[in-house]
N, C-alpha and C positions, 0 to 999 in steps of 0.2 A: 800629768805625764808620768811615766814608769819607765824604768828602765827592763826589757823583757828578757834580754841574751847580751852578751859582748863579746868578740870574737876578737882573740888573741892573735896576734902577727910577731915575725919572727922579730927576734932583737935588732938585726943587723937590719930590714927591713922599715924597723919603724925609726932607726937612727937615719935610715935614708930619707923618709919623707921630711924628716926635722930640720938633715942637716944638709943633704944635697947644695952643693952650687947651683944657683942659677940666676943669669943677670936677664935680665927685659927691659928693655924699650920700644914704648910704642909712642908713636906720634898722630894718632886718631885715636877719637873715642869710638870710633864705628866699628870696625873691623878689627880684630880679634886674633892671634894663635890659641887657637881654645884646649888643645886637648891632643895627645898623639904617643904612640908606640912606636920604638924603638928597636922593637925585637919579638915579632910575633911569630910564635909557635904554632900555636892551636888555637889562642881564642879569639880569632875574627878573621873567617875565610873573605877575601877579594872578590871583584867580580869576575874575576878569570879563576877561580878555583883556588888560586893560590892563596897564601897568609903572608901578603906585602906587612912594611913600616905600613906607616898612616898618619897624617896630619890632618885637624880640623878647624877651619874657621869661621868664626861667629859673627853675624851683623848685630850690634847690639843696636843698631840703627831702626829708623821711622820706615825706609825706604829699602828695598831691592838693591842689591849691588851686580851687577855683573864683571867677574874677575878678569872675562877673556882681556889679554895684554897687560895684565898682572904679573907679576916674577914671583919666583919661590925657589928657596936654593938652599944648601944644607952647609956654606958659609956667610958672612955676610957685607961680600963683595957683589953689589949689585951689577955690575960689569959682565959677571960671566955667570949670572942668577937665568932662571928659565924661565923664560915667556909662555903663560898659560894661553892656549891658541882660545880665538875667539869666533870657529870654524861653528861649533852650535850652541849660542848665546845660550837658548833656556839651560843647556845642561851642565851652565858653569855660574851661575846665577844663584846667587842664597837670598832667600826673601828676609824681610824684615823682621827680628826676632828669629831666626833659624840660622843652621848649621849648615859646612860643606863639606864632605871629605875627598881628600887625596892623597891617592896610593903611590908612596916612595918605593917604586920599586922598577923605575930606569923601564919603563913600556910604554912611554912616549906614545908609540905611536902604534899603538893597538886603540886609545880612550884618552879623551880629554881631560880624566882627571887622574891621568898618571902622570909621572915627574920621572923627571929623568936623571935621577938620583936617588939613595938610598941612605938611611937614616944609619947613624954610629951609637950603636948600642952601650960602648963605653965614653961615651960625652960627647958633643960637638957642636955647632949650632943651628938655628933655625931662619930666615927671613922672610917676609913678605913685602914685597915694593909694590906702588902704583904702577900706570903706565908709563909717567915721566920718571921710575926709578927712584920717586921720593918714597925715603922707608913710611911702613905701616905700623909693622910690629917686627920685633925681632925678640930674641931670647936663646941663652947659652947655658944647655942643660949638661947634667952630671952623668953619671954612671948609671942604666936603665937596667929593672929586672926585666927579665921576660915576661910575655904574654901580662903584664902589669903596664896600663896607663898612666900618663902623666897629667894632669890640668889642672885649668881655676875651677876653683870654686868659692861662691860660687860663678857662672861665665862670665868672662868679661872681666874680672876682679881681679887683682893683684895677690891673690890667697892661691897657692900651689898644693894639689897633694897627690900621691897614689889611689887608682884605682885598683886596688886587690881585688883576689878572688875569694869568695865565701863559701864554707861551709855549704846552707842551701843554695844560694843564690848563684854559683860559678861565679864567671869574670862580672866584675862591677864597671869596665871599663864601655862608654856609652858614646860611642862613634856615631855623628851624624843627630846626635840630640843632647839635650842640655844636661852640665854634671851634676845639678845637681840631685842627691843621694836622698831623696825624698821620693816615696811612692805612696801614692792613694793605696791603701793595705786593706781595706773592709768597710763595708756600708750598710747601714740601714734604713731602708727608705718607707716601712708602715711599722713602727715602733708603736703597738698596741700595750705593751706589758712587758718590755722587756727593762729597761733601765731610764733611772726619772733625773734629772738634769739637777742642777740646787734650787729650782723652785717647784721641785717635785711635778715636773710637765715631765712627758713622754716624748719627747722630740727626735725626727730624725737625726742621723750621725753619722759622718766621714769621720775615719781614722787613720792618719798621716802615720807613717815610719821611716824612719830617718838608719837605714841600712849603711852609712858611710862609718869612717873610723873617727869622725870628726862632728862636732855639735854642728847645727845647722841655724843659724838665723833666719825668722824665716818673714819680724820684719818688712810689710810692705811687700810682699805675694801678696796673691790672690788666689780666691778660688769663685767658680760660677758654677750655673747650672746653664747656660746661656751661651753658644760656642762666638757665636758675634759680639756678645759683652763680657768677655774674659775675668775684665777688672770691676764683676760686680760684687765681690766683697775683698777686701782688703783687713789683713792681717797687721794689728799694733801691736809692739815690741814683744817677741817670743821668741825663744831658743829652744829645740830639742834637741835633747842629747845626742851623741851614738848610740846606737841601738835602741832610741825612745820612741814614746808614741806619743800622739797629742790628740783627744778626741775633740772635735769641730760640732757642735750644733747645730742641724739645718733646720732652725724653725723659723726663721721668716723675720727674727730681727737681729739686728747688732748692736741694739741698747739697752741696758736693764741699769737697774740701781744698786747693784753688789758689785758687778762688775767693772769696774770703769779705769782705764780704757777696756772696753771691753775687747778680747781675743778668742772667745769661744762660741760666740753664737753667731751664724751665716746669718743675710738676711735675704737667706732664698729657701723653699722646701724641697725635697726629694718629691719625684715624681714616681711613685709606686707600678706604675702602669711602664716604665721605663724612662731612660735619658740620657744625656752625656754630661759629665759633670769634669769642670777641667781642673787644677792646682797649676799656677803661672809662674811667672820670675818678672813677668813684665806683661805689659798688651800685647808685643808677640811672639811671645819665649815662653813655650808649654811646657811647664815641668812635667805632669802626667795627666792622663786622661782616663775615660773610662765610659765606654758607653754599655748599657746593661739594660735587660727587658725588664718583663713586668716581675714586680718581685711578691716576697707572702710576708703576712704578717708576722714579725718576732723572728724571723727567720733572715742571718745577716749573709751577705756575698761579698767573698773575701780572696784574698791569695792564699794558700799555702803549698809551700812554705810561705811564710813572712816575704815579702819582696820580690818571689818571683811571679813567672807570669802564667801560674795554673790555678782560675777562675774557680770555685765552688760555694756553694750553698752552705752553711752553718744551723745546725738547728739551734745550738746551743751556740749564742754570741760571742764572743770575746773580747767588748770594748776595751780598749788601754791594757791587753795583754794577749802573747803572740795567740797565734792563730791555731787552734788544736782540733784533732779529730778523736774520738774516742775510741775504745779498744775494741778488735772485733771489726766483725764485715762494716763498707762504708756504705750507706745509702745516698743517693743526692741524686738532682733532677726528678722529684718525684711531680706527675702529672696525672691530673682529673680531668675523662673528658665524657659527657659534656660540664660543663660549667655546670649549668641547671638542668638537671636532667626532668623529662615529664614520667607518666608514670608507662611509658612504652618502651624508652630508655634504657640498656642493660648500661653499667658505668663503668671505664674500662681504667684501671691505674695502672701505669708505666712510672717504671722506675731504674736510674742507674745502680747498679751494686757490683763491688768490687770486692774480694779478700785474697788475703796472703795466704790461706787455709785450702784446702780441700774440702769437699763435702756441704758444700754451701745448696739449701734449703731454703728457700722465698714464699714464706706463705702471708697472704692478705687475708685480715681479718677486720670484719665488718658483724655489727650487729644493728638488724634493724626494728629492736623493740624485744624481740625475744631469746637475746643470750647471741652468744659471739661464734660466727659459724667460720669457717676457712676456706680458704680457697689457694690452693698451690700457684705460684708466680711461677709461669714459666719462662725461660729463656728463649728471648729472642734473636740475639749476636750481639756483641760487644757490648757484651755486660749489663743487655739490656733486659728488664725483668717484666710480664704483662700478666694482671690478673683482670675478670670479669664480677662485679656485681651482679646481680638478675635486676630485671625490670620491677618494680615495688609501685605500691599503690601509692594514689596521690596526698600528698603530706605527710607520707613517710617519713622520721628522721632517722638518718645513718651514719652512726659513729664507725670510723674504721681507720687502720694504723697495720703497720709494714713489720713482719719480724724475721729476719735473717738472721741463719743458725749455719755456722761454719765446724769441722775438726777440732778445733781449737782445743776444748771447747768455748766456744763465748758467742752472745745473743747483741743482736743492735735492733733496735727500733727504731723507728720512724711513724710521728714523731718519738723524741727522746725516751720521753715516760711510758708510751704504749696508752695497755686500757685506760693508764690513771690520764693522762690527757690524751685524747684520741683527735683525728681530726673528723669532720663531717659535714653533712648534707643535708638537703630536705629534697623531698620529690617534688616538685611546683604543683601546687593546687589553684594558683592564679598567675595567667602567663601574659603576654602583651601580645595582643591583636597583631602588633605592626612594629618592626626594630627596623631601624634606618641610622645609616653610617651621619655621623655630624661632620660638616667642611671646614673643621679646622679641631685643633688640640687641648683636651683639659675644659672640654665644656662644664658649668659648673651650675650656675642660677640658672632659672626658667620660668618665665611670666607669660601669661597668655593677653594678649588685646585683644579685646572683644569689638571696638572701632574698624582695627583692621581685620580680623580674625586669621593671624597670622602669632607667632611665637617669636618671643626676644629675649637672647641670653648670652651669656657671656663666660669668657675663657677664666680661668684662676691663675697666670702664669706672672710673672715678678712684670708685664709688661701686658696692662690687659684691654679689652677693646669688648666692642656692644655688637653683637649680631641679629638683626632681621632673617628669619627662616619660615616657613613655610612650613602646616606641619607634617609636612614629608621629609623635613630639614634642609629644603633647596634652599640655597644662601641666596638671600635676594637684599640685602644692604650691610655694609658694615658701617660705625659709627668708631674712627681712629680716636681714641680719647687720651690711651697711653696714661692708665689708671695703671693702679697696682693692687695685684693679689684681690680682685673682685670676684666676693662668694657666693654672690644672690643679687635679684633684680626685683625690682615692683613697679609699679605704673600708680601712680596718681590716681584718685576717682574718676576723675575727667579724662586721664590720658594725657596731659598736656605735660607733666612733669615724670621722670625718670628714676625712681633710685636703687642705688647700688650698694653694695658693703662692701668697705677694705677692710681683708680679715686682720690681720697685720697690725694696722693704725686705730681698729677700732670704730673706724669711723661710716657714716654711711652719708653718699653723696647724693646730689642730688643735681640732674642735669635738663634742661629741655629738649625738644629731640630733637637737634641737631647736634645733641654731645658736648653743648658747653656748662661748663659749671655754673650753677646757679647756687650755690649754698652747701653746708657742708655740718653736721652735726657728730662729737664726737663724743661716744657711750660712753660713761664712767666705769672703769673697770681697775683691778689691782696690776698695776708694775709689771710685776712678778707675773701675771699671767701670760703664756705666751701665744697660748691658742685665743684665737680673737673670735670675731663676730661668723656667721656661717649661717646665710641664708636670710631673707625678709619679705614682709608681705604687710599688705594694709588691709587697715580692717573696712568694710566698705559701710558699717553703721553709723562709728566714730570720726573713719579718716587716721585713726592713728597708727600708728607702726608697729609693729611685730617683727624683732630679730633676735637672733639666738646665739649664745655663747656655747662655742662648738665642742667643747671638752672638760676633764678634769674639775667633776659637777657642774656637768653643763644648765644653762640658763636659759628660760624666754623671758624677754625684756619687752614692755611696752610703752613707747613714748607718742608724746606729740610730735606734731608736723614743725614745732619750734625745738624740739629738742629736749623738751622737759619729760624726765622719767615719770612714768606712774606706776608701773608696777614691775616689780622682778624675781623669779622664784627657782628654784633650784629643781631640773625635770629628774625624776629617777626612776626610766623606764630603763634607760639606752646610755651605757660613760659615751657616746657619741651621738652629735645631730649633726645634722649637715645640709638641710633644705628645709622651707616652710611654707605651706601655701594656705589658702580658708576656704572653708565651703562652701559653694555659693546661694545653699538656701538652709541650712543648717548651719551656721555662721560656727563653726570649731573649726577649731584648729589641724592641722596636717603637718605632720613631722618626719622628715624619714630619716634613716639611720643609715650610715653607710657599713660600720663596722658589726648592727646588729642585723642585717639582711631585713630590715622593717618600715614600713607607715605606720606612722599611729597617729591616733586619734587625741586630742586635748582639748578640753576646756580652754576660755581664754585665760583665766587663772592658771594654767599649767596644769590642771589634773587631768589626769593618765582615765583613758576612756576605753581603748580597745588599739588591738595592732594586727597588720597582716604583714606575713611573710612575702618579701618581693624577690625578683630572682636575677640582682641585680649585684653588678661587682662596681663596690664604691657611686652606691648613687648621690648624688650632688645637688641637682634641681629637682620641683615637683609645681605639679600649678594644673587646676581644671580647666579643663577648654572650652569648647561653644557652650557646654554643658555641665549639669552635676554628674552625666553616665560618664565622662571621657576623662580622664587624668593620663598626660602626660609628667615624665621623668626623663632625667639626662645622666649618662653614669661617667664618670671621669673618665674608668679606666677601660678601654677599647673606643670610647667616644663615639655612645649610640644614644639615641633618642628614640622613647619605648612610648607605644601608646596603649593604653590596657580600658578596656571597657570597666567601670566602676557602677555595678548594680545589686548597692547593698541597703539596710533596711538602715534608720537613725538608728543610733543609740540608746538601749534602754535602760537608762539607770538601775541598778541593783538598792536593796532597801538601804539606808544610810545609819541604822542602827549597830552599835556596839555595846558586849557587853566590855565595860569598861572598868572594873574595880571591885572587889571584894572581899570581905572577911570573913573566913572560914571559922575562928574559933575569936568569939568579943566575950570578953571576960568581966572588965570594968569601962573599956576605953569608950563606947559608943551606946548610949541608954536609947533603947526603942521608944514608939509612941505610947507603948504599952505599960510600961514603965519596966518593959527587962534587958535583955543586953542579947538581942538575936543576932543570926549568923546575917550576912545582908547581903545585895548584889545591884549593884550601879549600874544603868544603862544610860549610853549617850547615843544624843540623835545628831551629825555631822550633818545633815541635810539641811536646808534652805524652808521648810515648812516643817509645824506642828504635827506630832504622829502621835494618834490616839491610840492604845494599845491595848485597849480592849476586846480580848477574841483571841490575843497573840497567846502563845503557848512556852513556858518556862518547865524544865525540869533537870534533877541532878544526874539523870542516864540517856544518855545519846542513842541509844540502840531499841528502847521499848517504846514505842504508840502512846501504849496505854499509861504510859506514866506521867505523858505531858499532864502539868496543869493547866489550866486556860485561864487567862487572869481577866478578870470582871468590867464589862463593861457598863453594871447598874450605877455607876456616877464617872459618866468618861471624862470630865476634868480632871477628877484626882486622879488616873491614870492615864494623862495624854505628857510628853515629854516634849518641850518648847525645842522650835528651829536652833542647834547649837545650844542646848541645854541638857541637864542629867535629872534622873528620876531616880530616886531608892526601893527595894523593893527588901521586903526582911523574909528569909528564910527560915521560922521560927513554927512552921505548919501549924497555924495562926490566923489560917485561910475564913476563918468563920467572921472574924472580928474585924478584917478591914480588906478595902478589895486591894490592899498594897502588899499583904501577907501572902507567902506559899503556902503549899502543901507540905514542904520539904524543910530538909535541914541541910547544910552543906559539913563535909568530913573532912576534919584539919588533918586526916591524915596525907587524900589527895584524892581526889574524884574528876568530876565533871561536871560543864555546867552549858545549857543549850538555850536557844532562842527563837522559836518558828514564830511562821504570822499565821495569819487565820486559815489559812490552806495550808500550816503544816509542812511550808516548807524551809528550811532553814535559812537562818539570816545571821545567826555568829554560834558560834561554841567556843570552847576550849577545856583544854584537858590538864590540870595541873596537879603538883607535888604536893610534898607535907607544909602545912602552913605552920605560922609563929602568930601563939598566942598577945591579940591586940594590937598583929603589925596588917598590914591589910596588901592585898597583893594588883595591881593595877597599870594601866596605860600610859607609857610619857613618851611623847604627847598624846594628848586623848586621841582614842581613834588610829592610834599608829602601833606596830608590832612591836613596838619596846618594851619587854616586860620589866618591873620592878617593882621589892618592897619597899612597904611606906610606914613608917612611922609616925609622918606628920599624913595621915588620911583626910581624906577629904567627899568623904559620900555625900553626893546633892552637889558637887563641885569641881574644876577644874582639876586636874590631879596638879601637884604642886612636885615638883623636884626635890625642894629642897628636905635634907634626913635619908634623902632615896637610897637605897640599898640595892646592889645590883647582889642576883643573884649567887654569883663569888665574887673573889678579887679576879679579875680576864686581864688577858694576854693575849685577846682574840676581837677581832670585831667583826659582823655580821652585818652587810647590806642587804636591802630587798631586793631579791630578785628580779632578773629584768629578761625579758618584758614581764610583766604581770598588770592583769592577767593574760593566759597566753594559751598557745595551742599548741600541743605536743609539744613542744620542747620550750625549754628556758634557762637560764644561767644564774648561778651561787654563787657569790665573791667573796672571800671572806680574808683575813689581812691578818696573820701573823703580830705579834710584837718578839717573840723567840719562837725557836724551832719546839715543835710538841706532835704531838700523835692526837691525829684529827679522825676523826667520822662524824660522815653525815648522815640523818636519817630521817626518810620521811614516813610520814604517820596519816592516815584519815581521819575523818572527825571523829570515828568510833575511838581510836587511837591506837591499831591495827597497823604494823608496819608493812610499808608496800613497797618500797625500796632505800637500798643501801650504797649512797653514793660513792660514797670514800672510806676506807679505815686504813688509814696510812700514814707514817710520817713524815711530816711538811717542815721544809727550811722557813726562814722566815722568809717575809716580805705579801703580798700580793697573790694571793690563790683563784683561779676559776675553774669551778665545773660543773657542769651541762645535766640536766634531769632532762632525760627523754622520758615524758608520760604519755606519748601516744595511746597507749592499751590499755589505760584507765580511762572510767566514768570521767564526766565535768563534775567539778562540783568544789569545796574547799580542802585543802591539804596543808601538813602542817612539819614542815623539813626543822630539825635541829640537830646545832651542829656543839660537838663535845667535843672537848680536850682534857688533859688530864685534871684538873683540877674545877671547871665549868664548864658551861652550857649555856646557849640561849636558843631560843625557839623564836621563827617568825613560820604568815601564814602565805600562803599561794592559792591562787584562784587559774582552776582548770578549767578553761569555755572551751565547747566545740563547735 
């Protein structure tokens, strides 16, 4: 918690709330004097137009009260107190957990919930009696400011204060609803990259503000997501200040090991696609609520001011501090439509824009591969701003972002950064045959039965249940199980057994089908993790399970049908899974991504095969149907079930050779066969079979034919490189004397080095710097884009870590790009440890720069940005990213 602002009240004013007179008795726990004005000016017009006094009473009760034949009277002589008429029950009626108000202001007899009497602004008192005249509550207040309320807090309590007017906020004073000074202030409900929690998860986030002049305990509230289970999370001992904020975690639990009692993590999620989310005092006394649509990622929806009630979009968040807009026109409500456009499609954005300036200028810009072109936003009324895209061919990607230019002068973008993060699109090049609405909310797993040939899947909501559909998605059985938070669904070989994932617990169930537990298996995972399991499928050769850990290096996991692990691997196509299915005659794996808009293809080991773009918002489930042609999907958010014809070719593995290690300048350290010390070059084969590589083609320039060498296949044993083994090859042009020799020599100052097969077509290169005499430059881990020097070398050998030398000392770390390989577009991540001046640049295998992603300065933390290579060949390319003082390089692979 932070304190954000504190707002100062007059001397004479805060001696009043301290030290006022006032005596109370109440002889019910039910029924309440909750809250009332003495002297209303302006801030709270009646329902007759006027600004009556006002009284309110609270049922802190189970049950409905109805007042009619109730007294109320402004001494506390019940004898000559006023009988509230009981002429139209509902409208004198407070439900259980709610407020009543009534207007002292002697109109009896216009409204039943006028009195017939009027409040004394310089002190007097107050009572409320039953129907037998036995008191209720009573209380004998002091000297009243104006247009300033009086109550507990918080209701029902014996704690009295003022409600002042604020700065943003006006009157605090909250007739007809609960006092207490706690508003839901900002939320974010798809938290992709915006701020990480203490176990470094990205979780959604409510953020409470406490706008009273007074700390609030808060204690035994509640908060849900859930309007019929109010009291699904419950708050252990916390106090926010006046004027503080307390940010709330909604990731799906309320246990960890740091935390205990824990106070900061809900154990429910934010629904991205929209929801109502409440903050309680009790099961039915609503502090506040908040119901909100579909939201975007990184992008939070908040009050500002702080505490009142004007709703907007935030690009730039502000957890645990107020709520700020930046200088310059405002953007908000910005809209893409269509979602997925095809390639007939113009794309039309709408946008609200406001400024304090004259001379305000709205132009969209958009580039689709070849440089950033404009398009004037024009006005529509009230402030509404519309530009067009044109229609683009199919798999086009399209970066594009909003810049409004006022008098000022001063510029605002949307998003924040502009070209440096843009927002974008793809044109759909694979669309679904058939989208049908799902009959019910937050559909999430999807399994096909091939018994019934029907579809069965299930909701993800804190209270989840099993659906029979059709696949037209006509509901044709539910299965009431009243599970929680299930991500994914599988059927047994047979069909006779059922199972499900709680993302949450970890766990994956297992039911027969009529929805009763039969067993229960729970995945070993760390504490500290909060994103759980997402998605599962069986494998139909083994029987055994296949599920995936949904995030923050996400996992596939495979166990047995008892629960015993066998294998588990860390996937790094996509920081997101979210669904899994198998193929049904190509036995790989199926992955889709909901945050990277993808399917992809895996090995059962987890290696990354191939991926297509899908055109789907938050897909969830994936599962084959009657068929290998037919793949069905389910997307959370609009709650559609998509059927898309699938008619593609297997997979064809690419060669599995690397070159993997070598030394440009051997001085003493490495004695050839020959008895001298040549330049040499390591090749490993990652594949699963012996490669003979006689016929293959090595040389030191990337660009000339006629330079390759061919290396000999007159004794193919000495030149064949064992399934996961390394071969040496000496660079020493030497070529005469053994068929391991080149023709070449390699240059410590920095060259190249290539690797065709027998047709000459490429299978690795790389293009490096100045080398260190007898240090050798290589793969860790073999086969992977890590470069580093090696002092402890190892040719003919595993590379070995330890003496490694990273090319500087870094302050920067480099993931592989995801997806890779991929189709026009892909995503860089790259991670700060301090703020520095970054560019990215990519290079062909010639080592020809082709583009310029970044050169700009970055704060710290977490960076992503998007290479659109539409307008490039397939083939290998080679991005590095610099800062001021290092560099490292990885490779990308462009399929079309």
């Amino acid at each position: 918690m932070q304190m954000k602002k504190k707002y100062f009240l007059m001397n004479g004013l805060l001696a009043f709330v301290l030290f006022s007179f006032i005596n109370v008795n109440n002889a019910s726990a039910q029924l309440y004097i909750n809250e009332f004005v003495a002297s209303n000016d302006v801030s709270f017009p009646g329902p007759q137009g006027d600004h009556p006094d006002w009284i309110e009473i609270y049922n802190a009760g189970d049950e409905a009260v109805m007042l009619g034949g109730y007294y109320m009277f402004d001494t506390l002589d019940p004898s000559v107190a006023y009988q509230i008429p009981d002429t139209y029950p509902d409208s004198v009626t407070v439900p259980a957990g709610g407020h009543i108000l009534f207007y002292a202001n002697k109109g009896q007899e216009t409204s039943v919930l006028n009195l017939n009497f009027k409040l004394g602004s310089g002190g007097e008192q107050i009572g409320l009696w039953n129907s037998a005249q036995e008191v209720i509550d009573t209380l004998t207040y002091g000297a009243q400011v104006t247009d300033v309320s009086f109550g507990r807090m918080p209701d029902g309590s014996n704690q009295w204060q003022s409600f002042v007017e604020l700065p943003e906020m006006g009157f605090t004073a909250s007739p007809g609803r609960s006092n207490i000074t706690l508003k839901i202030n900002e939320l974010l409900a798809k938290n992709d990259n915006n701020i990480q929690d203490e176990f470094g998860n990205y979780g959604d986030w409510i953020e409470l503000y406490n706008f009273g002049v007074n700390e609030v305990d808060i204690t035994g509230m509640y908060m849900s997501d859930m309007v019929d289970t109010p009291t699904l999370y419950a708050f252990n001992p916390m106090v926010i200040p006046s004027g503080g904020y307390l940010l709330v975690w909604c990731d799906g639990t309320d246990d960890d090991v740091i935390t205990v009692p824990d106070t900061l993590h809900a154990n429910f999620k934010l629904g991205a696609g929209g929801e109502t989310v409440l903050l309680s005092y009790s099961a039915n006394t609503v502090i506040d609520s908040l119901t909100f649509g579909a939201q975007t990622a990184d992008i939070s929806y908040g009050r500002y001011p702080d505490g009142t009630d004007n709703w907007m979009s935030f690009t730039i968040p502000t957890p645990r501090e107020t709520n700020t807009l930046a200088a310059g026109p405002v953007i908000t409500s910005v809209a893409r439509e269509p979602m997925f456009p095809e390639f007939t499609d113009e794309v039309i954005i709408t946008a609200e824009i406001t400024s304090n300036e004259t001379g305000l200028v709205v132009t969209l810009k958009y580039d689709a591969g070849e440089g950033y072109m404009d398009v004037v936003m024009l006005g529509a009324g009230e402030n509404i701003f519309t530009g067009t895209i044109p229609a683009l061919e199919k798999g086009t990607f399209v970066n594009w972002y909003i810049e409004a230019v006022d008098d000022a002068p001063s510029t605002t973008y949307y998003p924040s950064e502009g070209s440096a993060a843009p927002l974008s699109y793809r044109v759909t090049d694979w669309t679904p045959i058939e989208i049908f609405d799902m009959p019910f909310d937050e559909p999430s797993g999807l399994a096909f039965n091939a018994q019934t040939g029907t579809l069965f899947t299930n909701n993800d909501g804190t209270v989840s249940n099993i659906y029979e559909i059709s696949t037209s998605a006509e509901l044709l059985n539910t299965l009431i199980v009243n599970g929680t938070d299930f991500e994914g669904i599988a059927f047994s070989l047979n069909y006779d057994t059922i199972f499900v994932v709680e993302e949450v617990n970890w766990k994956v169930i297992m039911m027969d089908l009529t929805g009763n537990t039969i067993g229960e298996i729970e995945v070993a995972h760390d504490p500290n993790q909060v994103n759980g399991l997402e998605g599962i499928t069986i494998d139909p050769e083994t029987g055994h399970i296949f599920v995936l850990g949904e995030k923050n290096n996400p996992e596939l996991i495979e166990l047995t049908v008892n629960g015993v692990e066998v294998f588990r691997t860390e996937l790094d196509f996509s920081p997101d899974v979210s669904g899994i299915t198998i193929h049904p005659v190509w036995k790989t794996l199926f992955i889709v991504s909901d945050e990277a808009y993808s399917l992809n293809e895996v090995t059962k080991t987890g290696k990354f095969l191939r991926s297509w773009y899908i055109p789907l918002d938050q897909a969830e489930g994936v599962t084959f149907g009657e068929n290998e042609h037919i793949i069905y999907m389910v997307a959370d958010r609009g709650g559609k079930l998509y059927n898309f014809d699938f008619n593609f070719d297997p997979f064809v593995p690419p060669a599995s050779l690397f070159i993997n290690e070598f030394m440009a300048s051997n001085d003493t350290s490495f004695p050839g066969p020959q008895g001298d010390h040549p330049d040499w070059i390591e090749i490993y084969n990652a594949g699963e079979e012996d490669i003979m590589l006689g016929g293959y083609y090595m040389s030191d320039i990337l660009t000339d034919p006629n330079a390759m060498f061919q290396i000999s296949d007159a004794y193919p044993d000495s030149v064949t490189v064992k399934a996961g083994g390394f071969i040496v090859f000496y660079a020493n042009k030497g070529e005469a004397s053994s068929v391991l020799n080149l023709n070449f020599k390699l240059s410590a100052g920095g060259e190249q080095i290539g690797l065709w097969n027998p047709d000459q077509l490429i299978v690795d290169n790389l293009t490096y710097e100045a080398q260190t005499t007898d240090v050798s430059f290589g793969r860790y881990l073999d086969g992977t884009e890590d470069w580093y020097f090696m002092n402890d070398f190892s040719p003919g050998e595993s590379n070995r870590y330890v003496d490694a030398i990273y090319e500087n000392e870094l302050n920067v770390s480099l993931r592989q790009n995801y997806p890779n390989p991929f189709k026009g577009v892909t995503n860089i991540e790259f991670d700060l440890e301090k703020p520095n001046h970054v560019s990215v640049t990519v290079f062909d295998i010639t080592g020809t720069v082709v583009a310029v992603l970044t050169d700009k300065y970055y704060s710290t933390g977490k960076q992503t940005i998007q290479w659109n290579a539409s307008g490039l060949p397939a083939g290998y390319y080679f991005y590095r990213i610099e800062i001021s003082n290092a560099y490292i390089v990885k490779k990308a692979t462009l399929i079309k």
